[in-house]
C-alpha positions as CSV (number, residue, x, y, z in Angstrom):
1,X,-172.0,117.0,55.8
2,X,-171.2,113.6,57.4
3,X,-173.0,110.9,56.4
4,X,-176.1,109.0,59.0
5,X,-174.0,105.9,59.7
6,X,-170.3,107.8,60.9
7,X,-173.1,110.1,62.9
8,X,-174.8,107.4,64.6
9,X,-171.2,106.0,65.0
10,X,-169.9,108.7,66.8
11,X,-172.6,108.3,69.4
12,X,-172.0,105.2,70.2
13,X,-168.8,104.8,72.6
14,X,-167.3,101.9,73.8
15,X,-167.3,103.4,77.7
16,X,-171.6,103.9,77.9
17,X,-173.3,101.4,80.1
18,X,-176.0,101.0,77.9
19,X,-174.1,100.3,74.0
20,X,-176.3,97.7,73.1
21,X,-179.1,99.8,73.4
22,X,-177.6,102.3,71.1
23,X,-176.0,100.2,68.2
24,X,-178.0,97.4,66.0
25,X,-181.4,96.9,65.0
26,X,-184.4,94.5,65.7
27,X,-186.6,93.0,63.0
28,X,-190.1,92.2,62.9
29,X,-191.9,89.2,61.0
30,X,-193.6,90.5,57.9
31,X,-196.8,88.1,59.0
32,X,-197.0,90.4,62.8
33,X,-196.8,93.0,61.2
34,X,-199.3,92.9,58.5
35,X,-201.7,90.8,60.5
36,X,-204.7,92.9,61.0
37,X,-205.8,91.7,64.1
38,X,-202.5,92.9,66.0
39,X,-202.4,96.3,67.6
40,X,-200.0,99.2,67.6
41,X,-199.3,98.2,71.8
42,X,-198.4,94.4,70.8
43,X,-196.3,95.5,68.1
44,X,-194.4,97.9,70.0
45,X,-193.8,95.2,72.8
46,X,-193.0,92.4,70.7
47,X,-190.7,95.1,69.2
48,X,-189.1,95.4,72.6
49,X,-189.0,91.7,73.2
50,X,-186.8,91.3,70.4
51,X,-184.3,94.1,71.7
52,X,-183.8,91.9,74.5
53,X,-183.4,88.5,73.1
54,X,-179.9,88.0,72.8
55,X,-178.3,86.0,69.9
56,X,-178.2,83.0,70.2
57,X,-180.8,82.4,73.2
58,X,-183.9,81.2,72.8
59,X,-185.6,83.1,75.3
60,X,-185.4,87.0,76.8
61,X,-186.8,88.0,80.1
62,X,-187.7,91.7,80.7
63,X,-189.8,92.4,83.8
64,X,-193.1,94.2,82.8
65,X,-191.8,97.6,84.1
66,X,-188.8,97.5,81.3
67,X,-191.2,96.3,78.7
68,X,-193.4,99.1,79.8
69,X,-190.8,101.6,79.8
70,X,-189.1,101.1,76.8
71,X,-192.8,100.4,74.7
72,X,-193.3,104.3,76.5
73,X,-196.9,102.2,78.0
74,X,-198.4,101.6,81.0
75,X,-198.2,98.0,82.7
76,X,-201.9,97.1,81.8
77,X,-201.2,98.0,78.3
78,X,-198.2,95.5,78.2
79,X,-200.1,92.7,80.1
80,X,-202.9,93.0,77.2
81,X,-200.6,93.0,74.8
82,X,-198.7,90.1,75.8
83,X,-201.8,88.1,76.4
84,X,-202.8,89.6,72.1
85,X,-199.2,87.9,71.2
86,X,-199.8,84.5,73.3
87,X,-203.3,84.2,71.7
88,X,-202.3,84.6,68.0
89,X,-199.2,82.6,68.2
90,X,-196.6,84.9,68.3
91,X,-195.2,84.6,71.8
92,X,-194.8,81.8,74.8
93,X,-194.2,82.9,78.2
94,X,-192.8,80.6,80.7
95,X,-194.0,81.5,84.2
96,X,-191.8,80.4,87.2
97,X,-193.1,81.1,90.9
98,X,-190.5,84.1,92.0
99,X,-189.0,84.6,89.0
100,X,-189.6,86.7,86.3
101,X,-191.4,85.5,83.6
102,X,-189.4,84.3,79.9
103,X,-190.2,85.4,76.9
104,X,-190.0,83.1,74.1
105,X,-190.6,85.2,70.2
106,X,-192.0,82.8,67.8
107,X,-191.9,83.9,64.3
């Protein structure tokens, strides 16, 4: 029987449109994720928000939809969670007339 990683590997070829999706991993801060007064929502989209912030940038900028999607929530659900993140410190969001808003993760 193979092992999980050469599995996992196998899945992940270097013609799909979405590799970055399927190889690596995103981390959480021990202090979001122990902190009681976070929910299961704002964990699962700050979860997300990491996904997308590329290394090296300082900010990621999913629309709501995406965040919704991949979170597997509905678009109120993300809006409350977001605003949970803003209001215990975890998250700025930098809102631009016409342009989707940027997430910045704060740890």
């Amino acid at each position: 029987m193979q092992n999980f990683a050469e599995g996992y590997m196998k899945k992940v070829t270097r013609n799909s449109p979405i590799r970055w999706q399927n190889s690596g991993f995103a981390m959480l801060p021990n202090s979001l994720i122990f902190n009681p007064n976070i929910g299961r929502s704002a964990l699962l989209v700050y979860w997300v928000l990491t996904v997308h912030l590329f290394k090296g940038k300082e900010y990621c900028f999913p629309k709501i939809a995406t965040i919704a999607k991949e979170a597997r929530c509905d678009h109120r659900t993300v809006t409350r969670a977001i605003r949970e993140l803003k209001d215990a410190g975890y998250l700025k969001v930098v809102s631009t007339p016409g342009e989707v808003n940027r997430y910045k993760l704060k740890m």
